[in-house]
C-alpha positions, 0 to 999 in steps of 0.5 A: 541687158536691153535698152528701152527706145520708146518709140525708136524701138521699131527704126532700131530692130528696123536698122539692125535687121537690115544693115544694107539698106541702112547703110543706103539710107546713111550714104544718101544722106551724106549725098544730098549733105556733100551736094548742099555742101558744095554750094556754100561759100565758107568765105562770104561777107557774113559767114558762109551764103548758099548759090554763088558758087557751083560745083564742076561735073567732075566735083559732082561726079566723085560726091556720087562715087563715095556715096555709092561706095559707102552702102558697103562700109561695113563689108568692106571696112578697109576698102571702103575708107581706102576708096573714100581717102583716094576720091577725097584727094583727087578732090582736094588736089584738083577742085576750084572750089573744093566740094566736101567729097571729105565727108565720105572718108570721115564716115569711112573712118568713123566706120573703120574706128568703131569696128576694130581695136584702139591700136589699128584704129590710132594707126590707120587714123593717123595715117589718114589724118596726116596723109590727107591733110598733108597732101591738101596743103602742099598740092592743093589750089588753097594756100596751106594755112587754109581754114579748110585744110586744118578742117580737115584734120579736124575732122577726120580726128573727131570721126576717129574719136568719137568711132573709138567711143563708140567701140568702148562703149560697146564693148563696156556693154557686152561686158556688163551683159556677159557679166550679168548673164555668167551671174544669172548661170552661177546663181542657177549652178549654186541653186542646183548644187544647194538643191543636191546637197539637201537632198543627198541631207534628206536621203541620209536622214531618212536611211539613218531613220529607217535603218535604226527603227526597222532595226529595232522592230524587226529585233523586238519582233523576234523576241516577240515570237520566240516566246509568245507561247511560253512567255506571254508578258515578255511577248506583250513587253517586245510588242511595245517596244516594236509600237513605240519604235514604229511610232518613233520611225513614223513621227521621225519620217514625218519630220523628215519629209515634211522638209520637203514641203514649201516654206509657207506651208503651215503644216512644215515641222517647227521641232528642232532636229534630233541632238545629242540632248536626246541621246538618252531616249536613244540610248533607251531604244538600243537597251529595251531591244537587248543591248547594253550600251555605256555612255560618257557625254563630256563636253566640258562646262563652260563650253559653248555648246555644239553647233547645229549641224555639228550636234545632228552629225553627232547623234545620226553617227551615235544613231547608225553605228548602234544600228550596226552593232546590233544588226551585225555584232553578236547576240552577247554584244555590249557597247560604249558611246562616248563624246568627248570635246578636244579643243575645237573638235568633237570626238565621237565613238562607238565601240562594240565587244563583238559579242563573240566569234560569230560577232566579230567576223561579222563585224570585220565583214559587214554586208557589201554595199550593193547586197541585201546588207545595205552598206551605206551607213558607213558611207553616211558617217563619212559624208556627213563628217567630210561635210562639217570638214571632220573624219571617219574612221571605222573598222575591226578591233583587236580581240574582237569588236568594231570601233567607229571614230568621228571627229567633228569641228565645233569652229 
């Protein structure tokens, strides 16, 4: 937070870059203030009149002592308003007339208030106050009930007030600009964390993406060679597949990163995520590619439908846990899908045959996450349910097989 001076902005940098000097400004000041002072009557006929009355040497000589000590009040906090308080009562008890030598130990004060807490402040003030007002009336040359005696007092509680203003208000200040600047650091952490999230988002769509697609190529790509020689048309009907499915990847990857771009950007996509509204063309990719898939969508009817990220979660799930199926089940493998809504959640399960033996030690046994296996799916599943605040669970079946459980909150 800063404070616009106009042009006070230079003396204030000035002041704050050279506190010493400043301080011997503001004691010389008080100097010449205390030096005026003392050649006022405060008793004249029409208020006080200047030049009928002169200072003593000794007056004059305690006025240039609390100056002088004053250029280290802010050093020496303590020191300096004790030096101040001892100069002002050897003034109060032995002048006639009295000069403002007081004025110091009003500085010192206001000094000692600003810069410490309201406790010490209230107690060395009243001490202050009460020390050196007392002492004027009972060993001074005016009578106690002097107007000058209660100025005193007067004083040296305003210097202690407006010292603790002072202090507040700083302190008030440093609050609002800590507050602003821990603001500005959590919007920064909460960009940074949104940042991380969308990426750790973009990364599981694209491996759900790629693994699905690639998969089905690589499929259709081997039926295509297993017959090309005796079976032409089969090879011709894998090879269609293997385009389609390779278009599909690329206009999904396109969609994906495109997100990527700026929200200005006229080329970003505009078609809604992939939901289980397309888990029929989904379901079709797996079929052309060998394997029999059963689906059962049940989600009632009067139901709302599914949130957003809910309905994506689901079908990326459905997605990855076909892919597993058929890169690791048994080549006579079957599967069934089904969603089913349960209160305010969202069932979703895959299940496989195995196809087998070969199948379903596969299936019990994938392939370890650091090999060329992959292993991340299960590992996305499980994140992308933890983010909506569902469950995963995934593992083998008796008899043979893998089933994949998610639940997902709709609310």
């Amino acid at each position: 937070m800063t404070t616009d001076l106009g042009p006070f902005a230079p003396t204030r940098h000035w002041m704050r870059v050279h506190p010493l000097a400043t301080d011997a400004v503001l004691a010389f000041g008080a100097l010449v203030s205390m030096v005026v002072g003392s050649f006022a009557d405060p008793h004249g006929p029409h208020g006080p009149t200047f030049g009928t009355r002169t200072p003593e040497p000794l007056s004059l000589l305690l006025m240039v002592l609390a100056a002088a000590v004053l250029v280290f009040r802010r050093r020496h906090v303590r020191a300096v308003l004790a030096a101040t308080v001892v100069l002002s009562l050897l003034e109060l008890t032995t002048g006639e007339p009295r000069a403002p030598v007081a004025m110091a130990a009003v500085i010192a004060l206001y000094t000692l208030a600003s810069r410490t807490d309201r406790p010490t402040t209230w107690r060395i003030a009243l001490l202050t106050m009460a020390g050196m007002t007392g002492i004027a009336m009972l060993a001074g040359p005016l009578p106690w009930y002097a107007q000058e005696n209660i100025g005193i007092f007067a004083w040296t509680g305003m210097a202690a007030a407006a010292g603790d203003a002072v202090r507040s208000r700083r302190a008030f200040v440093d609050a609002i600009r800590e507050r602003a600047e821990r603001a500005e650091r959590t919007r920064e952490e909460e960009a940074r964390r949104r940042v991380a999230e969308e990426r750790l988002r973009i990364a599981r769509d694209l491996h759900d993406v790629v693994a699905h697609h690639i998969a089905l190529v690589n499929v259709q790509a081997g039926v295509a060679a297993h017959v090309m020689d005796r079976r032409p048309d089969q090879a011709k009907e894998a090879l269609a597949h293997v385009r389609d499915a390779s278009r599909s990847a690329l206009n999904e990857l396109r969609a994906t990163v495109g997100l990527l771009r700026q929200s200005g950007d006229p080329e970003a996509p505009t078609e809604p995520a992939p939901g289980l509204a397309r888990l029929d063309e989904l379901v079709d990719t797996f079929r052309n590619a060998g394997l029999p898939v059963k689906v059962m969508v049940e989600l009632g009817r009067d139901a709302d439908p599914l949130p957003a990220a809910a309905d994506l979660a689901a079908y990326r799930v459905i997605q990855e846990a076909l892919t597993n199926v058929r890169k690791h089940a048994g080549p006579r493998a079957r599967a069934e899908v089904s969603v089913v809504r349960v209160g305010d959640s969202a069932e979703v399960t895959v299940l496989d045959d195995g196809g087998g033996a070969a199948g379903a030690a596969a299936a019990v046994e994938p392939a370890p996450a650091d090999g060329p296996g992959g292993g991340h799916g299960l590992l996305g599943m499980r994140e992308r349910a933890g983010a909506l605040g569902g469950s995963c669970s995934a593992g083998p079946r008796f008899g043979g097989g893998y089933r994949v459980h998610v639940v997902l909150p709709v609310k």
